[in-house]
VMD Tcl script that builds the backbone (N, CA, C; Angstrom):
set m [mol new atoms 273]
animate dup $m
set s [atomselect $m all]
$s set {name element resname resid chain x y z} {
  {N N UNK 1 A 3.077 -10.839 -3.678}
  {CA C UNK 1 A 2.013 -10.423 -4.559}
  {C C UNK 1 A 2.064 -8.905 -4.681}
  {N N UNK 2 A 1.631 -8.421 -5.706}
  {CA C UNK 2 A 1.351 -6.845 -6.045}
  {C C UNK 2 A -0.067 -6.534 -5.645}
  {N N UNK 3 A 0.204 -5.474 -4.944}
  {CA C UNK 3 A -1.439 -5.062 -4.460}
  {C C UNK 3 A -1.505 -3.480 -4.764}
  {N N UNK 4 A -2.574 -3.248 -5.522}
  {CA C UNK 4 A -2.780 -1.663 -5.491}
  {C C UNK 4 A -3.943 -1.596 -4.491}
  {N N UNK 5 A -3.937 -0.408 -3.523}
  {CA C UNK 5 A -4.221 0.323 -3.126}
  {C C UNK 5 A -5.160 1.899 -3.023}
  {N N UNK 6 A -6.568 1.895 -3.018}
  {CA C UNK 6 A -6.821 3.036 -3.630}
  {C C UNK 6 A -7.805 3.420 -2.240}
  {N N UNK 7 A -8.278 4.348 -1.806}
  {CA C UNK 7 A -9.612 4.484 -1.181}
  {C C UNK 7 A -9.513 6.121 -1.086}
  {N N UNK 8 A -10.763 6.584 -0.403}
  {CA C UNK 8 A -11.688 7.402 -0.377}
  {C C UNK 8 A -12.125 7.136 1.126}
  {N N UNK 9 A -11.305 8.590 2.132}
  {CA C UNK 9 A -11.509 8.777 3.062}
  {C C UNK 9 A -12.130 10.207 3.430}
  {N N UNK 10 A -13.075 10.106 4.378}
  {CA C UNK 10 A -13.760 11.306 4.462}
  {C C UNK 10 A -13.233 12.354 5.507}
  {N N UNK 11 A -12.535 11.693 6.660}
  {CA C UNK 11 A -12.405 12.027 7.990}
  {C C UNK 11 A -10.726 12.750 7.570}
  {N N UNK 12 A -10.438 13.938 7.824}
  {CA C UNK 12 A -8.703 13.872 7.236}
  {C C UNK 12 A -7.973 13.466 8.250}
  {N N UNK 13 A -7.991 13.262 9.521}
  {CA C UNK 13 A -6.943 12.672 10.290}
  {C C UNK 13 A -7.206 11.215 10.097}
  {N N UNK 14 A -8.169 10.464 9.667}
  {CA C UNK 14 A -8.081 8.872 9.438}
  {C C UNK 14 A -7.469 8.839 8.312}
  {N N UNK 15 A -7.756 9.755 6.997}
  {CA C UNK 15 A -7.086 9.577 5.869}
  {C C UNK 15 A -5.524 9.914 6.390}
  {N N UNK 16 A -5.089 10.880 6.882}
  {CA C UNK 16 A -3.448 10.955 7.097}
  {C C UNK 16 A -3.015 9.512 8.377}
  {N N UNK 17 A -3.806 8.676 8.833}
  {CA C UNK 17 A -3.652 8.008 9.755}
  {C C UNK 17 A -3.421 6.760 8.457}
  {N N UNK 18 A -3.900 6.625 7.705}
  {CA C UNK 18 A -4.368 5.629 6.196}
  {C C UNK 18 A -2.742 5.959 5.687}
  {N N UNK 19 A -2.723 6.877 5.215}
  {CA C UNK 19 A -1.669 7.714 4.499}
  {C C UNK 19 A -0.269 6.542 5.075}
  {N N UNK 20 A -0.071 7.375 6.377}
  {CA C UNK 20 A 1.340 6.842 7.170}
  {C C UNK 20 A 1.759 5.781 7.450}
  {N N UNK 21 A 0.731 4.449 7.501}
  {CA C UNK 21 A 0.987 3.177 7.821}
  {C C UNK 21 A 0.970 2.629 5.932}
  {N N UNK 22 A 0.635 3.041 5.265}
  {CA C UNK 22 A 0.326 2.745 3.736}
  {C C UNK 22 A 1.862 2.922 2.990}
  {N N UNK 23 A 2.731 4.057 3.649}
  {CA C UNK 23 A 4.049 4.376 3.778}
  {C C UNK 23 A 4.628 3.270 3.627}
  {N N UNK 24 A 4.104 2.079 5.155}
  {CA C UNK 24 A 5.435 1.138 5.239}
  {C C UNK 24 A 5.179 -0.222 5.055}
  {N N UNK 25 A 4.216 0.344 3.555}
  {CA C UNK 25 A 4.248 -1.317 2.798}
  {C C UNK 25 A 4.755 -0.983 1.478}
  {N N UNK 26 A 4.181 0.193 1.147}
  {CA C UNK 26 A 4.502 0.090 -0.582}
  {C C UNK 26 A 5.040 1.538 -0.696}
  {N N UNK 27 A 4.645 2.004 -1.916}
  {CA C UNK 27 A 5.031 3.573 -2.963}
  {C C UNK 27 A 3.598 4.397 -3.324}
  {N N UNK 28 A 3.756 5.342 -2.792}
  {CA C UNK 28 A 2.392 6.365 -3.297}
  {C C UNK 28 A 2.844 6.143 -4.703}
  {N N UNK 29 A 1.707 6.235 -5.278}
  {CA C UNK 29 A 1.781 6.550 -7.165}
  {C C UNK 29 A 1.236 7.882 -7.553}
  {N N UNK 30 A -0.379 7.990 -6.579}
  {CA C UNK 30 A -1.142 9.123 -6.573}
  {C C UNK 30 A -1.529 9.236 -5.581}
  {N N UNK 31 A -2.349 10.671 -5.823}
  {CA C UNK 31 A -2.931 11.113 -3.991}
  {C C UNK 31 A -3.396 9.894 -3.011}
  {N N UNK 32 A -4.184 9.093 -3.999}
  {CA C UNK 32 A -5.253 8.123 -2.764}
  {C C UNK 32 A -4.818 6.898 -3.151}
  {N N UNK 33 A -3.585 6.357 -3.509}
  {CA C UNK 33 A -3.484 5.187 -4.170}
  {C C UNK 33 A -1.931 4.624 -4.421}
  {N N UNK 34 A -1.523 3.554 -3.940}
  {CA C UNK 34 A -0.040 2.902 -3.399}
  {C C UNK 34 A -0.321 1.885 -4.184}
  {N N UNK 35 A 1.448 1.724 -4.344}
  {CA C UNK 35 A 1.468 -0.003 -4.757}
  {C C UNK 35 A 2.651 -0.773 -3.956}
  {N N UNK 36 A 1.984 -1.746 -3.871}
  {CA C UNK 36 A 2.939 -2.180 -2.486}
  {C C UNK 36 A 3.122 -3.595 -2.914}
  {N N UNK 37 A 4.136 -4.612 -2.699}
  {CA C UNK 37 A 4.983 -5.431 -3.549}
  {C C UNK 37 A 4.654 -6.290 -1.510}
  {N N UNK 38 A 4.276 -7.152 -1.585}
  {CA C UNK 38 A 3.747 -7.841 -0.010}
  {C C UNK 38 A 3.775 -9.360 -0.037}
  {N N UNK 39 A 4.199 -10.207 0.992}
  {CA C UNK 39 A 3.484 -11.684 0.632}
  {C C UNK 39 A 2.430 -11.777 1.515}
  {N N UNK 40 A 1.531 -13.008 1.479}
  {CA C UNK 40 A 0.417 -12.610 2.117}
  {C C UNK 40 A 0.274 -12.462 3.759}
  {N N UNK 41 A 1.480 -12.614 4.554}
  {CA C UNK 41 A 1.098 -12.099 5.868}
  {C C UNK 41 A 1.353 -10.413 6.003}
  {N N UNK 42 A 1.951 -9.738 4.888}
  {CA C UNK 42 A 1.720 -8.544 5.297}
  {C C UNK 42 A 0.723 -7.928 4.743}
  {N N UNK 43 A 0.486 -8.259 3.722}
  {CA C UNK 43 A -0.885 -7.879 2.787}
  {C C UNK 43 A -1.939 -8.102 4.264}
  {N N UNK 44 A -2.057 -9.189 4.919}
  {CA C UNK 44 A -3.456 -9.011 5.524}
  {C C UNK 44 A -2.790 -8.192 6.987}
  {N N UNK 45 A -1.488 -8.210 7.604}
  {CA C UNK 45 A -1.457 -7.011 8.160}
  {C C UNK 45 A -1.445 -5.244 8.049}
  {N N UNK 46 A -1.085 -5.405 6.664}
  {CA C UNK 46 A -2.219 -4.077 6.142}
  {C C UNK 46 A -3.059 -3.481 6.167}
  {N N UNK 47 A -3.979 -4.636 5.664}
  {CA C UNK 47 A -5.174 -4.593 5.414}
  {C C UNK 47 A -6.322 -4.089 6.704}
  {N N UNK 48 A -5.760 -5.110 7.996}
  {CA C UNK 48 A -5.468 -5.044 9.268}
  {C C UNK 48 A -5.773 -3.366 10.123}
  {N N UNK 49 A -4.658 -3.012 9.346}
  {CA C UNK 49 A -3.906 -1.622 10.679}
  {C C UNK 49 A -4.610 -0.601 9.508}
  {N N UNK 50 A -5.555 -0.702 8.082}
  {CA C UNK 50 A -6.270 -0.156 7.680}
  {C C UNK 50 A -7.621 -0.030 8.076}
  {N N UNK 51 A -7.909 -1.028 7.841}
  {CA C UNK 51 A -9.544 -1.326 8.165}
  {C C UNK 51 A -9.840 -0.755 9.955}
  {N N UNK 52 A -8.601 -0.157 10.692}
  {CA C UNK 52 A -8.528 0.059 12.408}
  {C C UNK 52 A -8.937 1.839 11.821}
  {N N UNK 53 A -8.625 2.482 10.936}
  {CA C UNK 53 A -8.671 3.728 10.669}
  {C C UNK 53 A -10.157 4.201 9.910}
  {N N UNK 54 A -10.955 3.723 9.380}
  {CA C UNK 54 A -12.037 3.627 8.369}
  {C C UNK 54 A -13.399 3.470 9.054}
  {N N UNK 55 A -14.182 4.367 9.039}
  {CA C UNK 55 A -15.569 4.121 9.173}
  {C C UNK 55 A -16.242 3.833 7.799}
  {N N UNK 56 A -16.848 2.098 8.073}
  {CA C UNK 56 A -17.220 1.397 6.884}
  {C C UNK 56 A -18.435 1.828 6.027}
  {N N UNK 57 A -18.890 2.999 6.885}
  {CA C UNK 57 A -20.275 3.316 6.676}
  {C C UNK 57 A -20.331 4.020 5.362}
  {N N UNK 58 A -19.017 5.150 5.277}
  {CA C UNK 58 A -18.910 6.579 4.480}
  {C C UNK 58 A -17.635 6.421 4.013}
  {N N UNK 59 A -16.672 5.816 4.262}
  {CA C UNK 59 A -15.431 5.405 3.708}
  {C C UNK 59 A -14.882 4.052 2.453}
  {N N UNK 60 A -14.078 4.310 1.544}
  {CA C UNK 60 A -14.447 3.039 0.725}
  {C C UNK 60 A -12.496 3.126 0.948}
  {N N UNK 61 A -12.423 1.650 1.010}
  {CA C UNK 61 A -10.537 1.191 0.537}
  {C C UNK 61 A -10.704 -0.069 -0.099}
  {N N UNK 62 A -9.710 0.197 -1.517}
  {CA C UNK 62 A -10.441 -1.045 -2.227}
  {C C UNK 62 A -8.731 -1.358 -2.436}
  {N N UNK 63 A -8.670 -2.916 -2.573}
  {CA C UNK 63 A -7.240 -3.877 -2.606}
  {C C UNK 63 A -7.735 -4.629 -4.175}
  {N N UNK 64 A -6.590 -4.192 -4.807}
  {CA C UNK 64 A -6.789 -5.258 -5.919}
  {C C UNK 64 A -5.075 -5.672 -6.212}
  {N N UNK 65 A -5.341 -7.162 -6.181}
  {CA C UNK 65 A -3.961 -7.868 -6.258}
  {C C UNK 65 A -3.821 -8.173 -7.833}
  {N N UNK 66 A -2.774 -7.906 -8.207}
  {CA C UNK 66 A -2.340 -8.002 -9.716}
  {C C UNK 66 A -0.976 -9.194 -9.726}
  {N N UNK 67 A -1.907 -9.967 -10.494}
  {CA C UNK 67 A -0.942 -11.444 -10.739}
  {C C UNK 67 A 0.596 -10.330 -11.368}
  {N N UNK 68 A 1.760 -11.252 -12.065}
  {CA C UNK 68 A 2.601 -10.515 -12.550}
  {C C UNK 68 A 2.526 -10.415 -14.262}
  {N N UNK 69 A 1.381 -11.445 -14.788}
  {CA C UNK 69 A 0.845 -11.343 -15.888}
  {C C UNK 69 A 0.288 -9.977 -16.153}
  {N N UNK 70 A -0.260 -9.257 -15.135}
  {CA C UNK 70 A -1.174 -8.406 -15.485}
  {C C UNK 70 A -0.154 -6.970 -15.191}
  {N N UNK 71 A 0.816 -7.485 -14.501}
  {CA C UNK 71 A 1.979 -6.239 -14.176}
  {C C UNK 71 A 2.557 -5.651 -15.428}
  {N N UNK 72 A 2.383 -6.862 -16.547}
  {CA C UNK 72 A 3.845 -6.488 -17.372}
  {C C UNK 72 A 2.053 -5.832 -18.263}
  {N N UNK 73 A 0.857 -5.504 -18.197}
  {CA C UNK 73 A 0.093 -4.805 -18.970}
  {C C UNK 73 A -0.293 -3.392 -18.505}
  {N N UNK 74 A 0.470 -3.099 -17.124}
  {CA C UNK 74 A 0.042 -1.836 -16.644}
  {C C UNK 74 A 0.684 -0.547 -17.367}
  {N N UNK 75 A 0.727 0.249 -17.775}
  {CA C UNK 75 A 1.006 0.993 -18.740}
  {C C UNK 75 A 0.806 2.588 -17.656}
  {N N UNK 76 A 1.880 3.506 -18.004}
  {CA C UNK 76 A 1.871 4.659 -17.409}
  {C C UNK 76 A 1.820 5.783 -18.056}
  {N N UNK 77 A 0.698 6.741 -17.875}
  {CA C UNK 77 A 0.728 7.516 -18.887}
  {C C UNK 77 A 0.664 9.189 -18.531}
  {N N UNK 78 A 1.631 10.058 -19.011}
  {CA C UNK 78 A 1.970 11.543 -18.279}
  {C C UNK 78 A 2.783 11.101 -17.193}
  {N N UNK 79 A 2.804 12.010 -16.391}
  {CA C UNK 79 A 4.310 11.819 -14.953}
  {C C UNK 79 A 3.737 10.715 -14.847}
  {N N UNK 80 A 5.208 9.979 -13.566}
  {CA C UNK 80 A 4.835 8.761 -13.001}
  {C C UNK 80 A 6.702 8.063 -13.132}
  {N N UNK 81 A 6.501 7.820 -12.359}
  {CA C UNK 81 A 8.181 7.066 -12.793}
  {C C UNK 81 A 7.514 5.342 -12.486}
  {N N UNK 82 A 8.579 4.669 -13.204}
  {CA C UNK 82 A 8.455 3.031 -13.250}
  {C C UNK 82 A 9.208 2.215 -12.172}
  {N N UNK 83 A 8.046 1.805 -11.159}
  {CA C UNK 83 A 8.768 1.042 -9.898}
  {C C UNK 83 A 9.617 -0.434 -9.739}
  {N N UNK 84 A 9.037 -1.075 -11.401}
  {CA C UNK 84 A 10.253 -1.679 -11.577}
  {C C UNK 84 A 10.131 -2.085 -12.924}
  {N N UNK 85 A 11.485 -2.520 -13.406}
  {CA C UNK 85 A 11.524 -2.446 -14.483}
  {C C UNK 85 A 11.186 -3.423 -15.963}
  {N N UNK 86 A 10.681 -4.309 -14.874}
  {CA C UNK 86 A 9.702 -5.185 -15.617}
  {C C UNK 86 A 8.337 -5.014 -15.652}
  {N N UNK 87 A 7.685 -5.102 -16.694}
  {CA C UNK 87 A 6.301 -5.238 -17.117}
  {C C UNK 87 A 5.529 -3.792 -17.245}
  {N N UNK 88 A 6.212 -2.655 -17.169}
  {CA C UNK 88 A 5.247 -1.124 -17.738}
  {C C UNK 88 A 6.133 -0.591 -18.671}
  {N N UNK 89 A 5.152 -0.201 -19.296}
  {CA C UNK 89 A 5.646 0.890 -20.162}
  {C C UNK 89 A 5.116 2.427 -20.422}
  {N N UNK 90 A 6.166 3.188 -20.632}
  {CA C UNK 90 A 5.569 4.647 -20.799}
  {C C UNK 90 A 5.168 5.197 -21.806}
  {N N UNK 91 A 3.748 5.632 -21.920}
  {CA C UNK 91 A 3.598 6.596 -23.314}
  {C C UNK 91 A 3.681 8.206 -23.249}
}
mol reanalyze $m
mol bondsrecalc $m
mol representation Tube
mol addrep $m
């Protein structure tokens, strides 16, 4: 499954702690936000060795899984290179 990746960390060593394990699932795209290509036992060990870094109180990490229907509608626009070569296009 395709999962993007986005959150809003307050603490900067939990966010660089977020950062480094976020590394070794997917591709930064932007500052706060990866896309990571997973089946579902690593998606929820992710999710996992994320949710260990995050105080739920003041911190937000949000997972949204994108069928591959919805891949080939993601569209990239200004920098950005294309992680694969099905389903985006650049304007």
């Amino acid at each position: 499954m395709h999962v993007l990746v986005s959150y809003d960390i307050v603490d900067n060593r939990n966010r660089a702690r977020v950062m480094k394990l976020l590394k070794n699932y997917g591709q930064r795209v932007q500052l706060s936000c990866y896309e990571c290509d997973l089946d579902e036992s690593r998606y929820l060990q992710m999710k996992k060795g994320v949710e260990q870094f995050i105080d739920k109180r003041v911190d937000s990490v949000r997972y949204y899984r994108l069928c591959k229907g919805c891949l080939r509608n993601v569209m990239i626009c200004g920098w950005g290179e294309i992680l694969e070569d099905e389903g985006f296009d650049i304007i």
